[in-house]
N, C-alpha and C positions, 0 to 999 in steps of 0.2 A: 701720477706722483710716484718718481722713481726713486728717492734719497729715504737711506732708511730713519729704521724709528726706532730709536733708544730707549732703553728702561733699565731699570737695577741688574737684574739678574739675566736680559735677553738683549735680541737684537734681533727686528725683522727688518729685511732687505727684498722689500716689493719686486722692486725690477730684475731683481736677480731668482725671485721668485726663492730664497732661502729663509731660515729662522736658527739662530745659534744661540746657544745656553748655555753661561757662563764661559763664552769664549767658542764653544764646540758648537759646529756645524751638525743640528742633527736631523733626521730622517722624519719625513710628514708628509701626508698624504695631501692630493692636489685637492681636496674637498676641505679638506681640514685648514691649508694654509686659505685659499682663499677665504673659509670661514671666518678667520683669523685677522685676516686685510677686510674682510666689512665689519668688523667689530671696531677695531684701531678707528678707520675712518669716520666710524658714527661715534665715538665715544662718548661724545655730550650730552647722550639721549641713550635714555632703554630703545632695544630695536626687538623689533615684536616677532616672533618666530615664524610668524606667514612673511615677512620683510626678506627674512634672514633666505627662509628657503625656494623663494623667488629668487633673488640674489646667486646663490650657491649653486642652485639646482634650477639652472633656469629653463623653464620651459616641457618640463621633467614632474611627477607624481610620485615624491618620497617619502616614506613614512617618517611621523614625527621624529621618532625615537632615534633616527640615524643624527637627526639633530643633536640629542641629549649626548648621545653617543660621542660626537668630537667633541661638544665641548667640555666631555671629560677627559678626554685625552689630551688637550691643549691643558687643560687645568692641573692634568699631571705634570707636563712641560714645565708650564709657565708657575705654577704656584698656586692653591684653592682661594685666592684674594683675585688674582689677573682678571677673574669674570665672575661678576655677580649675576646670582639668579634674582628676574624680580619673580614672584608666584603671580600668573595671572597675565603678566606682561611680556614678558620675554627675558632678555639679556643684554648686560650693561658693562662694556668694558674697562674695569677699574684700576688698571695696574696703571702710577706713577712715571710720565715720561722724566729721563733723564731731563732737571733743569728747570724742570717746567713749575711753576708756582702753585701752592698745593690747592689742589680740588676742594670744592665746596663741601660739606659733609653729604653724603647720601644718604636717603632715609634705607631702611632696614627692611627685607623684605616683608614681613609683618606690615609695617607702615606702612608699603606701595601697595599692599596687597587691600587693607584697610580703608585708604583714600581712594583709591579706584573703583572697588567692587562693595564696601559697607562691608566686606566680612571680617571678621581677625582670620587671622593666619592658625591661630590652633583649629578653625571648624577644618581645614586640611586643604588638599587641591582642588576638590571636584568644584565645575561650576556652578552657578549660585541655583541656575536654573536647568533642571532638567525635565528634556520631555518627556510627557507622558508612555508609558507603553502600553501597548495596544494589541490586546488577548490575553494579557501576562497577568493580571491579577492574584491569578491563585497561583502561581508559579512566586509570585512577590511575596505574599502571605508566608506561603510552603515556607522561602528562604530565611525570611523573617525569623522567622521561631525559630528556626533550625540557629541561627547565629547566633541569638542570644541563648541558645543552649549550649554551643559548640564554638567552638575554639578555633578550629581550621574546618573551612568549609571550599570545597572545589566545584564549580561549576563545570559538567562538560557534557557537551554535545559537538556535533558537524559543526564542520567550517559555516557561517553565514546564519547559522540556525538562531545570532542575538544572544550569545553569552554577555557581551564587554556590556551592552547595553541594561542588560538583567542584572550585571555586578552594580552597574553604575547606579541604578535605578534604587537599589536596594541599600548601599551604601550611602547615598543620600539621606533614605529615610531616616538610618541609624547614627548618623553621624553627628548628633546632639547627645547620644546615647554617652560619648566617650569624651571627657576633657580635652585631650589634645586632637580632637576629628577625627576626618576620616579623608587616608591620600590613596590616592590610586597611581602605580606605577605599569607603566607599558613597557611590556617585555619583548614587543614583535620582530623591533631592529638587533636585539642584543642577541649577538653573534658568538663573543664570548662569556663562558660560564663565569669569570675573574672580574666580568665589568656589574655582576650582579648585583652584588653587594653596595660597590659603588653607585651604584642608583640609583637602592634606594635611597642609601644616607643622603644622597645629593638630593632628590625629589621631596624627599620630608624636611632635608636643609640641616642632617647633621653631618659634622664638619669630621671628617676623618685624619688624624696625623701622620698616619703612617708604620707610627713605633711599632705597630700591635698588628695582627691578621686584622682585616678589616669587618670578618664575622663576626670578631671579640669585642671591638670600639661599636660598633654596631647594637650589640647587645646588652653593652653597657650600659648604651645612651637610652636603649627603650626600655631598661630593666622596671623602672620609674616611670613611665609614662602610659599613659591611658587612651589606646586609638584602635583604629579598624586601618587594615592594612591590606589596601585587594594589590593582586601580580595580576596582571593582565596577562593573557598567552604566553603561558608556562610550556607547551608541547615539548618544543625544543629543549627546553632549558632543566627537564624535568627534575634530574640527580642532584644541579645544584639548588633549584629550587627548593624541594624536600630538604633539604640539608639546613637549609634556613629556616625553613617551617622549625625544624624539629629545637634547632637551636632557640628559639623565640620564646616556643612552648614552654621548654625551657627555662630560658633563663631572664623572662618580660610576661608575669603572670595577667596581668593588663591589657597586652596587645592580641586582638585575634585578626585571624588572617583568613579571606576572601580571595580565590584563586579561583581562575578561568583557563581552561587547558582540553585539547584534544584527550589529554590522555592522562589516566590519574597519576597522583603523585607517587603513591604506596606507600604513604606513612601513618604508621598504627592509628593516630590520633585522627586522621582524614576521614570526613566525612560527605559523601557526593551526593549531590543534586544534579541529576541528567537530566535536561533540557529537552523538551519534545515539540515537533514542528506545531506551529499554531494550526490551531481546528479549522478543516474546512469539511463543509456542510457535503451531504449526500442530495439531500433532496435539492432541485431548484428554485422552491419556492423564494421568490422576494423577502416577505415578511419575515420568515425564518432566516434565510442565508447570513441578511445584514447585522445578525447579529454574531457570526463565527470570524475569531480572530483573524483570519488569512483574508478573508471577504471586508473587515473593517480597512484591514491595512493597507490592502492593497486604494480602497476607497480613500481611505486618507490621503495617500501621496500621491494619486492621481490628484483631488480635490488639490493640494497644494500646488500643482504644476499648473492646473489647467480648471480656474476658479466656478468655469461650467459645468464641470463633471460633476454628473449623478449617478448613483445605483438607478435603474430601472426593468421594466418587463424587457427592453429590447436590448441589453447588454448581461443581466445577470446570469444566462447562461454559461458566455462566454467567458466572466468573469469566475466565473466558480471553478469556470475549468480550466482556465490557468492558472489559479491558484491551488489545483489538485493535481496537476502535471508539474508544476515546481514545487510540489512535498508539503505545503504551508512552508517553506522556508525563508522568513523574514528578511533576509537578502536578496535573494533571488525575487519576491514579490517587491520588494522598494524599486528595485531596478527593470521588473516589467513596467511598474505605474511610473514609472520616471518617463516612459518613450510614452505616453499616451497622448501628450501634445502631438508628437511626429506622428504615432503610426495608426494612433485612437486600439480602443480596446480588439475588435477583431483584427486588427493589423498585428498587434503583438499575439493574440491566440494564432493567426495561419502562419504564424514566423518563430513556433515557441519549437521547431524540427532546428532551427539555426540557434539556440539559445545564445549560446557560447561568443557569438556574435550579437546579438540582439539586448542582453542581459549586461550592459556596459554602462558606466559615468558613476556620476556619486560628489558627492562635494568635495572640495578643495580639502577639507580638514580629513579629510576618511583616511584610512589608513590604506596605503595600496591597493594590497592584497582584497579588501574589501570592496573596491570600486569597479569591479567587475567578475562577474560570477566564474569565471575561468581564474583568473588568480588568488579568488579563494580555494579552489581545491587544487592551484600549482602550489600553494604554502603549503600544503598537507602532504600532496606526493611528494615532495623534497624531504620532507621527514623522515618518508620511510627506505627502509634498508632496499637493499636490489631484490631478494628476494619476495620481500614484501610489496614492494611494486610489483613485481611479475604476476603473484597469486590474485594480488589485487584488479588489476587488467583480466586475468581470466575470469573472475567471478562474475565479471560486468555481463558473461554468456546468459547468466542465468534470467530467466524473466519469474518476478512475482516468488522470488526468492530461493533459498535451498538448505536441504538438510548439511548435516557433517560430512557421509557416507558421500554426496553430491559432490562438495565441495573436493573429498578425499580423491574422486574417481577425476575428476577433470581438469585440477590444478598441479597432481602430482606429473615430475617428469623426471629424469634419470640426477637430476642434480636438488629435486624438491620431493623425499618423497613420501609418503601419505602422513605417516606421522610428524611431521615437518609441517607439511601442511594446517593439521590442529593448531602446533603454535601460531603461524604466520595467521591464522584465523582469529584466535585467540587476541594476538596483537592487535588485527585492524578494527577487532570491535573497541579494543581499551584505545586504538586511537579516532575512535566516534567514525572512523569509516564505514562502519559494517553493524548495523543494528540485529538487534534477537527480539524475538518473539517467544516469549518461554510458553511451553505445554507439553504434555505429554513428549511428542517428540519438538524439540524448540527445532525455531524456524531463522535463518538469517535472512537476513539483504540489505541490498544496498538502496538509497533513495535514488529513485530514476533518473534526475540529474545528476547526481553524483556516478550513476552507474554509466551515463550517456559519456560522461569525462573520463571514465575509467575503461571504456569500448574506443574511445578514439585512443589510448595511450596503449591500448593493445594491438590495433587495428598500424599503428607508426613504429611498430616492433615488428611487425612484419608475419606473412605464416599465419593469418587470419584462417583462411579455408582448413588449414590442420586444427585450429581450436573449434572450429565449429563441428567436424566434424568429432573431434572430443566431447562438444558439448552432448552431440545426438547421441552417441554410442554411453556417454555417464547416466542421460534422462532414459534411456534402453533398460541399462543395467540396472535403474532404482527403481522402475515402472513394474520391471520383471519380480524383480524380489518384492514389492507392495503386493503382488498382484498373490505373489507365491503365500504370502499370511496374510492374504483375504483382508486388507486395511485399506477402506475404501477413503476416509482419511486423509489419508496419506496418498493415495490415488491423485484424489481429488486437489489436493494441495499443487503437485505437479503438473496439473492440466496445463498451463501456460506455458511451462516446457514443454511439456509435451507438442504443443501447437508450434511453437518456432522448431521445436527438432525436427519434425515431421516438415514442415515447410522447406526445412535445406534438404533432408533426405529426398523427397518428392523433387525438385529443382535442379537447375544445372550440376553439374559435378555432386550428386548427392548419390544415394545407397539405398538399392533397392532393396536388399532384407532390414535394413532398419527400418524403411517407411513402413513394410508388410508388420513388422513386430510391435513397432510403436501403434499403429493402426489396430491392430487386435488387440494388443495389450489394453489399450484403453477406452477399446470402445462397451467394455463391460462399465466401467464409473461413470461415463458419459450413460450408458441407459438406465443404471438403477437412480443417476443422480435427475434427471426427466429431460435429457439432452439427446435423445435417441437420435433424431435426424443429424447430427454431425456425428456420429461414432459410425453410424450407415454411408453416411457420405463419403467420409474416410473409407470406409472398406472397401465399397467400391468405385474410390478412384485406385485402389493399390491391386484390385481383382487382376489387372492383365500382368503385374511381375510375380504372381504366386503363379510361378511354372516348375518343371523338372528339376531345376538347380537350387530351389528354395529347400533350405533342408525339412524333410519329412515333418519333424515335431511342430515346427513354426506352423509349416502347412494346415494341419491338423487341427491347430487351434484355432488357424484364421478361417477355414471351413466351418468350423465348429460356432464362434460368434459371428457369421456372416449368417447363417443359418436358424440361430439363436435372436437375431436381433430383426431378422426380415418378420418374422412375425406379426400380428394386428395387423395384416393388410401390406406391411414396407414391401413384402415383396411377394410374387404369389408365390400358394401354398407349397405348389411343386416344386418350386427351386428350391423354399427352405430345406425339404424333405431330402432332395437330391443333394444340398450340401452337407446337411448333417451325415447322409449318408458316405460320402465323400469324407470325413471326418472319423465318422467310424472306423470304416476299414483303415484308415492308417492308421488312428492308436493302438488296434486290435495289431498291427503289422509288430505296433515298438511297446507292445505286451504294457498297454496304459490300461489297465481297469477300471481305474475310478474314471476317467476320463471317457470310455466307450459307456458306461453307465449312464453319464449323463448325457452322451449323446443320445441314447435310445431313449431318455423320458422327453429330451427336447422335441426330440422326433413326434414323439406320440402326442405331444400337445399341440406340435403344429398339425400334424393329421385331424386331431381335433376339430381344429379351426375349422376344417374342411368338411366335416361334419361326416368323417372317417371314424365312426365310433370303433367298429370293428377292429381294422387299424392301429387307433390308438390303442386298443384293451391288450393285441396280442403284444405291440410292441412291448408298451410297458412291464408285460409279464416277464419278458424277456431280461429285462433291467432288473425284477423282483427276483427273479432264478440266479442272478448273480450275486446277492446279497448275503454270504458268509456269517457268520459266529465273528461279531466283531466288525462287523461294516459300519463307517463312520455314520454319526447319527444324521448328521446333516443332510447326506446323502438319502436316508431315509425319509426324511422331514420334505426334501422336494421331491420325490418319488410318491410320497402318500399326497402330498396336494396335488399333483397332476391327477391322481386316482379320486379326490374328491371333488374335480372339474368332469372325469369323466361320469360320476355318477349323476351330476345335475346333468349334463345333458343327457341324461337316460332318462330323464326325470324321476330319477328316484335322491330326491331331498332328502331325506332322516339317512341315509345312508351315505349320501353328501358329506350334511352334519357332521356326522359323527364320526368320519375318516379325518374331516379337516379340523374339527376338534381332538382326535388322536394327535395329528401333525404339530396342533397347534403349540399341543401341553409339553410336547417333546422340545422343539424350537423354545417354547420359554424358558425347560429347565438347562436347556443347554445354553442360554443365552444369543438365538440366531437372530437376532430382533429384526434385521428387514424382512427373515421368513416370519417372524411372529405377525409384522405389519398387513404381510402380503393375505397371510389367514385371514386376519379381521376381516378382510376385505370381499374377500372370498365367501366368507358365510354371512355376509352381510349382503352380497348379492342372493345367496338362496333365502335368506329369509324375506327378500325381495319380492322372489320368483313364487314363492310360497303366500306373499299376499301380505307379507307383515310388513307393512311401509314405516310404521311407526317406529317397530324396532330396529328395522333396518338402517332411515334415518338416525338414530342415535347411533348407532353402530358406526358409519360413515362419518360423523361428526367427529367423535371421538379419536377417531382412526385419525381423520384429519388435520387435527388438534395437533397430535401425536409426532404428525409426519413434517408438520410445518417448521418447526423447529428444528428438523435435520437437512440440512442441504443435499446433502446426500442422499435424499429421501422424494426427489423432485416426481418421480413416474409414480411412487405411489399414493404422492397427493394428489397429481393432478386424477388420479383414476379414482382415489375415494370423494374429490369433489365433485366428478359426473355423476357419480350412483348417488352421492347425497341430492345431486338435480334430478335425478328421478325420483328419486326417493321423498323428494319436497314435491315434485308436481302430483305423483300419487295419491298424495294425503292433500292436495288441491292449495297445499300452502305457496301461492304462485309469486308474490312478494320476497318471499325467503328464497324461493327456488332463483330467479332471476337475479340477486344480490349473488350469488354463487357463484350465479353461469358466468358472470364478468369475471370473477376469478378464474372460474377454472380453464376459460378460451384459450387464452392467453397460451396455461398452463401445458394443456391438449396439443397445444400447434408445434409446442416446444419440443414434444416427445415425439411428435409424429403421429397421433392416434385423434385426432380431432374427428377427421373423417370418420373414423371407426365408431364414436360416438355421435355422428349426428341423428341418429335416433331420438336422443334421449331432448337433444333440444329441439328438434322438429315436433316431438310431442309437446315439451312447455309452449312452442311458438302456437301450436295448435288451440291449445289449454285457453292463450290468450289474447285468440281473434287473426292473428299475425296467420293466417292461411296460407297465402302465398310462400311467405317465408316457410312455413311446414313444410310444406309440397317439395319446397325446392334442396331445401337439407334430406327430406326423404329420398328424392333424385338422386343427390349427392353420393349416400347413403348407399343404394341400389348399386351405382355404381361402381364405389371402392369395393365391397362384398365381390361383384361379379371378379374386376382384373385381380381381386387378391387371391382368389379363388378361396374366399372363409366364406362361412354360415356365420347368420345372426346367431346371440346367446339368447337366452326366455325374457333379458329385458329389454334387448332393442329388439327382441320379434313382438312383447307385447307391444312398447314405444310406438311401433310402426303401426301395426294395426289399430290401432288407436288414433293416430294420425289421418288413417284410409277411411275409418270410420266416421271422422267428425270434417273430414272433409266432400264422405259422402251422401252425407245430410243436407247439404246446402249449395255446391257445385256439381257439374255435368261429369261427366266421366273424359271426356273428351277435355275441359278445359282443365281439370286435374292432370292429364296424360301434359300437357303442353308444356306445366311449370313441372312437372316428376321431370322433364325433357330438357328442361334448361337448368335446373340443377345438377342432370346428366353431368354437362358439358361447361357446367363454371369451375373457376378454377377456386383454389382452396383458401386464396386469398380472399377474392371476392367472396365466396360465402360467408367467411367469418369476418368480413367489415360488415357486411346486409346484419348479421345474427347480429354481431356490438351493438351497430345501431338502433335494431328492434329492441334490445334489455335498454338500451341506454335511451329511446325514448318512453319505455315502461315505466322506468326510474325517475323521469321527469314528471310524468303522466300522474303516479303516484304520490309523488311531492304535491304535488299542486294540489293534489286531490284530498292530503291528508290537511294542508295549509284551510283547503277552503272546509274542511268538516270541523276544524278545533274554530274558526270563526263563525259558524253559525252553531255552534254546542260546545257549552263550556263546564258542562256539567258530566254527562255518560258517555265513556269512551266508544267509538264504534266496534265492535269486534267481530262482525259480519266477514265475511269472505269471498272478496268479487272473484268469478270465474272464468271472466274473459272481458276482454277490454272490446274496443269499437274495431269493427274486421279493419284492412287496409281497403 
């Protein structure tokens, strides 16, 4: 239909593809005019906005609001009569053709809104029904109260994190609360700050003239009227947004306002609600899991796609952990469970490396940016400035987070620089890019999605192998200074950088003094934290580039904890002895004292090991002889505990005592608490050695108590829950003792000292029939002592003789020597599944045992105490 179409004050000419106002040919977008030509044409009928943007945008995924958007601009054109809104319905083209015989009356949008959906038009826009949300409860609650306290309230979190849905959800509830409803306006398409205004009067249905700024007609109309007023994604829009807050506040005591935004408004009266990813579970128990919001939801809209899906034993693992690798973020899980028809749940877990790709669709009404997890965080990069992208892209280096100092060292560059950096930090958390952890020292980061999108946007900038190299030389530089104020903390915090730094350093095009620094640097928080075998691992794969050209100081130190950490058996005695020695002479070369200090007490306690008393006594004196008017306490404090190891193996105990109780009271008042830890532990072995199981048992407990609660505290637990297993099997309490040993296995294997303690479980196995299993942890046993070149201490030499003894009462010498011979030669795995299994059919063996004693006596507890179970 090419002949145009007439009206009072226009004229549209299809075929000519023009539209003229009052005579004048003027200027309109090819989205807008066809808009324009399917309104004309349907005029006899409301045309429903899914119609419209089928039509307009065919074939295409465009957000509503580009809708709202022309047809305020044509309404500007044409007149605010040329197109009625119905609420609910759509849009109905009203303007009178030249000639044509006058239209029937239209009902009002009130009245369409009325007749179609049962609401009036004052309950507002939102629809009649909304669904449920799912984890959000207390998040509902929280807002709840907050709104009917407060006046403007701002929702912000991440892109996809389920702001519009928590507005909506929330506003629903309260929207009886307020005579004239409650409307919600979508701000995602509005491009201009100038079309704000216009829509929301348009959206609530008040009629602007013109005469007046339209902030003022605006404010007019709601000065009187009682509603809830949510702005949907405010990010962009933020100055004029505020601006109208403030106005409302103002001058509409009535109206409160509900706002969803990356990033806050900053006006006085604003009050935020930060949105945090739905819970997802640690453990993988079933029963537990299905109750954590990330774990429901994802359940749910699986269940919707695909009406067989269940949670069960054989998917819930899976499940958990793609719901812990997309953050809980309620976007990102809708759009995993959405492929679970195509791809079933491990198909999206082995594909969750392609997210970007995988994480796609979403209903027809969604709003673009929302229908797949990549254009949700393209709306957000476009937000930010050039430099705030840049910083942004580099931060995605860091793994498991990072300090300020972090952020300072590896983002600044000759056009961004450190203090520059703070704002641009500052910015990406107010725009929900970049979360904080607050404590002592606060922590940022990014959600690992979010940072996965933030590493490819750096990685298409080009100059990847320079940032990463930034990265290792930043995680160098903070490792170095943690390490410099003894903050194991803080250490520990960075372990995860440390491991990707180390990984590039070590690799193609990587840096051999960073591997060797990162490597030492951190193999002291990996052993006090009970991670010994990878801080050992590390050092010596980095052993063959500590040559001639590694400078002196680094050298020294990585001698120093190669030496320091081969101890209990990691490596034999002699080497540690020849590295620490190696370590000496070059602090002594670059006049380090405290540093040659400690080399000689390390020394001496590895001579120890070796059962070097001599040895150890003169070294240590030699460390004592350096010890000035004013030598730092600490230094004292592990100098006196090495001299109260050397006095137990002299066997002289009260003299033990009483040096490690010196140590102890020192380290407390200075506050050294992992030496105060290390104490307990120590005179809890001599009161061991000394025969007081009892006390020494509580000693170990306590100690244990103590240490469990500090992560950073891993080596000294797992060592005070061996001696509490001696210490229990002692006192013959074999039940207690075996509830331990399963902890502390584990614990043992982690540090690298399992072996060094099989003693102490070769005696429980003994204790409890389990022979074979003795014999062969004994074997075990014999052997690590021999290649470490250490001596037993008085309680794995009692341990063991104890073992020889009670295996010599009942077995041949010769079938003893066979299983001592195959423990020889098993390996370290295989002993400690044989040892799990022996505690773990104990622990069965016991249940059953205590099941069948409460049903035949129901009156006197048994308190007897069995001493050995049925041999193997």
């Amino acid at each position: 239909m090419n002949a145009p179409w007439l009206f009072a004050d226009f004229e549209v000419r299809p075929g000519e593809r023009r539209l003229a106002v009052r005579g004048q040919v003027v200027q309109i977008g090819a989205r807008a005019f066809d808009l324009l030509v399917a309104l004309v044409e349907r005029s006899d009928r409301v045309v429903s906005k899914h119609e419209l943007l089928d039509v307009v945008w065919p074939k295409l995924v465009v957000e509503e609001n580009n809708l709202q958007v022309h047809i305020h601009a044509l309404r500007k054109l044409l007149g605010p009569s040329a197109i009625t809104t119905v609420p609910g319905r759509g849009y109905r083209f009203t303007a009178e053709p030249v000639g044509a015989p006058p239209a029937p009356p239209q009902p009002d949008a009130g009245e369409a809104l009325s007749r179609e959906v049962g609401v009036h038009a004052a309950d507002g826009n939102l629809p009649v029904h909304v669904s449920d949300l799912i984890g959000r409860a207390d998040d509902l609650a929280a807002l709840r109260a907050m709104l009917e306290s407060q006046r403007l309230v701002t929702i912000t979190g991440a892109g996809g994190i389920g702001k519009t849905r928590l507005a909506q959800a929330v506003a629903h509830e309260l929207r009886g609360q307020h005579a004239q409803g409650a409307w919600m306006v979508e701000l995602a398409a509005v491009t201009d700050p100038d079309l704000l205004v216009p829509l929301v009067a348009q959206t609530i249905g008040i009629p602007l003239s013109g005469a007046r700024p339209p902030i003022d007609e605006l404010a007019d109309a709601l000065r009187q009227q009682h509603l809830l007023l949510v702005l949907d994604n405010c990010e962009h829009l933020v100055d004029a947004v505020g601006a109208l807050a403030l106005r409302l506040l103002g001058s509409a005591p009535s109206v409160r306002l509900l706002g969803t935004s990356q990033e806050l408004l900053r006006v006085a009266e604003e009050r935020v609600y930060k949105v945090s990813p739905l819970a997802v579970p640690v453990e993988r128990d079933l029963d537990r899991a299905r109750h954590f919001g990330a774990v429901q939801l994802f359940a749910e809209r699986a269940r919707a796609l695909e009406r067989t899906f269940e949670l069960d034993e054989r998917n819930i693992d899976a499940v958990v952990d793609i719901c812990a690798r997309l953050d809980g973020m309620p976007l990102a899980i809708e759009l995993a469970a959405a492929r679970v028809p195509l791809l079933g749940v491990y198909g999206i877990h082995d594909r969750l490396g392609e997210r970007f790709r995988v994480l796609t669709g979403g209903a027809r009404v969604s709003l673009r940016r929302h229908q797949t997890l990549r254009a949700a965080l393209d709306w957000s990069y476009q937000l930010l400035s050039d430099n705030e992208q840049k910083v942004f892209g580099r931060l995605a280096l860091f793994s498991d987070g990072f300090v300020v100092e972090g952020a300072q060292a590896l983002a600044a560059d000759n056009n961004v620089d450190a203090w520059a950096v703070l704002d641009l930090l500052s910015a990406l958390v107010d725009k929900s890019l970049v979360l904080v952890d607050n404590g002592t020292r606060p922590r940022y980061r990014l959600l690992e999605t979010t940072r996965a999108y933030a590493f490819e946007r750096l990685a298409e900038a080009g100059h990847i192998d320079h940032w990463l190299r930034r990265h290792a030389e930043a995680t160098r530089t903070l490792v170095d200074r943690a390490v410099r104020q003894r903050d194991l903390d803080w250490l520990w915090a960075e372990m995860n950088n440390v491991r990707a730094a180390f990984a590039w350093a070590t690799g193609p095009g990587g840096d051999d003094e960073i591997a060797v620094a990162l490597a030492t640097s951190s193999s002291m928080v990996l052993a006090v934290a009970g991670m010994v075998s990878e801080g050992m691992h590390r050092l010596l794969e980095v052993e063959p580039l500590v040559t001639a050209a590694t400078p002196p100081l680094l050298a020294a130190r990585y001698w120093q904890w190669l030496g320091r950490g081969g101890v209990d058996g990691r490596l034999p005695t002699s080497r540690c002895v020849e590295a620490l020695k190696r370590a000496q002479a070059l602090f002594t070369s670059l006049r380090q004292e405290r540093p040659v200090h400690a080399c000689l007490r390390m020394r001496a306690e590895a001579l120890l090991a070796s059962k070097d008393l001599a040895g150890a006594s003169d070294t240590l004196a030699q460390a004592e002889a350096m010890e000035r008017a004013g030598w730092p306490v600490a230094d004292r404090v592990r100098r006196l505990r090495v001299q109260g190891l050397i006095h137990a193996a002299e066997g002289r105990h009260e003299a033990s005592l009483a040096v490690s109780q010196r140590a102890f009271d020192m380290a407390e008042t200075a506050g050294i608490e992992r030496y105060v830890l290390i104490l307990l532990a120590d005179m809890a072995r001599v009161h061991l050695q000394l025969g007081h199981a009892e006390q020494a048992g509580d000693q170990f407990h306590r100690l244990a108590e103590r240490a469990r609660h500090r992560r950073s505290q891993g080596l000294t637990l797992s060592q005070a829950l061996a001696g509490l297993t001696a210490a229990l099997t002692a006192q013959q309490r074999f039940d207690e003792a075996v509830e331990v040993s399963l902890q502390s296995v584990p614990l043992l294997r982690r540090c690298g000292i399992f072996l060094a303690h099989c003693d102490v479980y070769a005696w429980l196995m003994a204790c409890l029939g389990r022979v074979q299993t003795a014999a062969q942890l004994t074997g075990a046993a014999d052997a690590f002592h021999h290649h470490g070149e250490t001596a037993r201490d008085g309680i794995r030499q009692r341990a063991r003789d104890e073992v020889m003894r009670l295996l010599g009462v009942t077995f041949a010498a010769g079938q003893v020597q066979v299983w001592l011979s195959e423990g020889a030669v098993s390996t370290e795995d295989a002993l400690a599944r044989m040892l799990e299994a022996a505690l773990g059919a104990h622990t069965g063996h016991a249940a059953a045992s205590a099941v069948d004693s409460a049903s035949s006596s129901s009156s006197v507890p048994d308190t007897t105490r069995s001493t050995s179970s049925s041999p193997q």
